[in-house]
N, C-alpha and C positions, 0 to 999 in steps of 0.2 A: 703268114700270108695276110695282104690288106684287106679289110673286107669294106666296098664302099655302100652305102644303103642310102638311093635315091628319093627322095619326095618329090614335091611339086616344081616342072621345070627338067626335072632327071630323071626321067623314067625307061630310059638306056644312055647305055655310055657308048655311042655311035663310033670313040674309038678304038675300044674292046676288039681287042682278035679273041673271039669267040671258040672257044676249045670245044665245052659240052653245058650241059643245061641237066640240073636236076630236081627233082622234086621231092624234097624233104621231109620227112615225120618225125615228130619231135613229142613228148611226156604233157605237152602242153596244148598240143593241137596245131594244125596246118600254120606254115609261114604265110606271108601275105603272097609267096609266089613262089616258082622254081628258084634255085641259086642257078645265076650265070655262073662261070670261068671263064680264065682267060688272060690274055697278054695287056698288059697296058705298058707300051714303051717297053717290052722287054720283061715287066715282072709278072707275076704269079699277083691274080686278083682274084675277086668275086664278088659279085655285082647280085643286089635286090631289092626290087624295087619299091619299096614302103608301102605306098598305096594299091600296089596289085597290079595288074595290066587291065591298062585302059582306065587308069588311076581312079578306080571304082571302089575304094577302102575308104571313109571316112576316118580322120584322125583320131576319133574314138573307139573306133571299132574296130584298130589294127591291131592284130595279136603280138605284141612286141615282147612275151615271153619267148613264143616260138623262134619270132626272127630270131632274137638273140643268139639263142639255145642251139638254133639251127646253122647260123656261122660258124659258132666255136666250137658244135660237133663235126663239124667238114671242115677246120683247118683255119679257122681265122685267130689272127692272133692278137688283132688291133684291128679299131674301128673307124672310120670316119665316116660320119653323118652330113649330108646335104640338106636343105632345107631353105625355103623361102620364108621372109619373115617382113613382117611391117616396123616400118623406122619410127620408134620415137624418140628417140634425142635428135637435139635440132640438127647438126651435122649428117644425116646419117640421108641419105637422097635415095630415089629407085636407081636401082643399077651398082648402089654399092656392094662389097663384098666384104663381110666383118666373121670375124675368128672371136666367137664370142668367151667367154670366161667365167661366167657363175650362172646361175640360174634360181629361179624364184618360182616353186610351183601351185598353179591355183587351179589346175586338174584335179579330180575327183571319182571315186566309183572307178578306175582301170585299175586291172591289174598288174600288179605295182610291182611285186617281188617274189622271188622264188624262195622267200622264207616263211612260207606262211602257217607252220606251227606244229604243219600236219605230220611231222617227223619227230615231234616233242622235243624243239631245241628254238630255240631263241639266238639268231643270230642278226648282230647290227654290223653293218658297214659304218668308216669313215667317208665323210661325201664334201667333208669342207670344201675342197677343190673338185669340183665335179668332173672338169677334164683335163685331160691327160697332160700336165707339162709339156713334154717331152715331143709329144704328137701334134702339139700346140704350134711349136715352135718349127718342127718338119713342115707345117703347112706356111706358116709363116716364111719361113725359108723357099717350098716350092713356089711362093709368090711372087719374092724378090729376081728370082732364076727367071723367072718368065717376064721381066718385068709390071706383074698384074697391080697396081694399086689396092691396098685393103685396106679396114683398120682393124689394129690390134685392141684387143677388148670390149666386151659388150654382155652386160647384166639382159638374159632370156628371159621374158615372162611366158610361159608354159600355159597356154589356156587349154580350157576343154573342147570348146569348136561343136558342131563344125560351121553352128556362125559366127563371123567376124562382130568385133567388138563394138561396144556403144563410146562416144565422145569420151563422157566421165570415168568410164573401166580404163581408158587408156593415162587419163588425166590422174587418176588413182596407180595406174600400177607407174608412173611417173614419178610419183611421190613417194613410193615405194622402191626408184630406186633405177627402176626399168630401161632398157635404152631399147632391144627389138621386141616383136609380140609374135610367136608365132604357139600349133599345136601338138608338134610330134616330139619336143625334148624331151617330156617325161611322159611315163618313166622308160627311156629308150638309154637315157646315160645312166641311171641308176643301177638298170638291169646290166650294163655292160660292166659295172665297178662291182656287183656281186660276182659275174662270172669271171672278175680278172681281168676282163679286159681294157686293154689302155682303149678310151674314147676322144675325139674332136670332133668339131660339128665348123661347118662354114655356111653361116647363114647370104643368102643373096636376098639383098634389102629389095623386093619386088615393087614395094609401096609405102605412101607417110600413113601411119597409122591414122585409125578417126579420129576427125579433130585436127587433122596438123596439114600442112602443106597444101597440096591440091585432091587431099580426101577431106578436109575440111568440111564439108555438108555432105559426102556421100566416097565410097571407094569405087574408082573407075575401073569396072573389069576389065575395059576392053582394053587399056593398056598392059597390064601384067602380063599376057603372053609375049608381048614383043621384047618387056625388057627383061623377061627370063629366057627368052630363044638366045638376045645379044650374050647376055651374061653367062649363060650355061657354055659357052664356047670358053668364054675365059673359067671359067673353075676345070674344065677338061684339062683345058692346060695344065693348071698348076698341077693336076691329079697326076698329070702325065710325070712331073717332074718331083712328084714326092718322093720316089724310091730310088730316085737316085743318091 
């Protein structure tokens, strides 16, 4: 079963036929909210919303052991992550939709993994590729279907938040390689490659990061709602047509 996990922008999937709603306990402590269920086009889903309802989690203070822990004990067998992000490479405008590809993390203090010792074993994952080929390319694909424009690839820089970044963090995590900036990647893909599960993320480029475009001296909030309302219609779609 898909399990979709909405952030900033998705915090329902309006076109969910909505089966039941539950409320999860997990080794780890509360998810950030009940698990949805439900039809999406036909399939077997389940829907959670990152930041809680009424998106009152800050990106540091989301328990993303639990979320995890909490999918893959109710039936999720693969991940896909939603998420808004600020564009730094030059290409990259509000309103695009980018299938990112590595990530680069500069979060701190979360926690991080479910191998934490206390079982007296020492286990590493492989994380070279942080997400899922395979799932990569399913989203890719539900784009084309819809005909949605994306682009394929995009180096994550993982901050801590939950305030947004200064001119030179962004000119630094540039140098570094960077193309979006957002806060909820890690550890939400790590934890998912401990538990097994295949991960993708589809970042919606909300805004130019500081420093660049028209956040150049400041980030306009009052734009980011309008072009995550446009944008979140076109990822419904493609969502619509991934399992097919």
């Amino acid at each position: 079963m898909l399990a979709i996990i909405g952030g900033s922008g998705l915090t329902q999937l309006s076109n969910l036929e909505v089966s039941r709603r539950e409320v999860a306990r997990t080794p780890y402590g509360e998810p950030s909210g009940a698990l949805t269920f439900g039809l999406l086009a036909g399939a077997q889903v389940v829907f959670l919303a990152r930041h809680g309802h009424g998106h009152a989690i800050p990106p540091h203070k989301v328990n993303y052991r639990a979320n995890l822990w909490a999918l893959q004990a109710h039936g999720a067998t693969r991940i896909v992550s939603v998420a808004s992000v600020g564009g730094i490479r030059a290409d990259l405008a509000p309103g695009d939709i980018v299938i990112p590809h590595q990530i680069i993390d500069y979060t701190w203090g979360r926690k991080s993994t479910y191998f934490d010792g206390e079982d007296g074993r020492v286990v590493h994952v492989d994380f070279t590729e942080p997400y899922d080929a395979a799932l990569r390319m399913r989203l890719i694909a539900a784009a084309a279907k819809t005909g949605i424009a994306l682009k394929d690839g995009a180096i994550y820089a993982a901050t801590q938040g939950p305030r947004l970044e200064t001119a030179a963090e962004i000119d630094r995590f540039e140098r570094d390689g960077a193309d979006v900036v957002g806060m909820t990647g890690m550890p939400e893909a790590v934890l998912a490659r401990e538990l097994g599960l295949p991960y993708a993320a589809i970042n919606l480029v909300s805004n130019h990061a500081a420093g660049r475009g028209d956040s150049r001296t400041a980030i306009r909030f009052e734009r980011l709602e309008a072009v995550q309302r446009e944008a979140m219609g076109r990822i419904r779609g493609m969502l619509e047509r991934l399992e097919e």
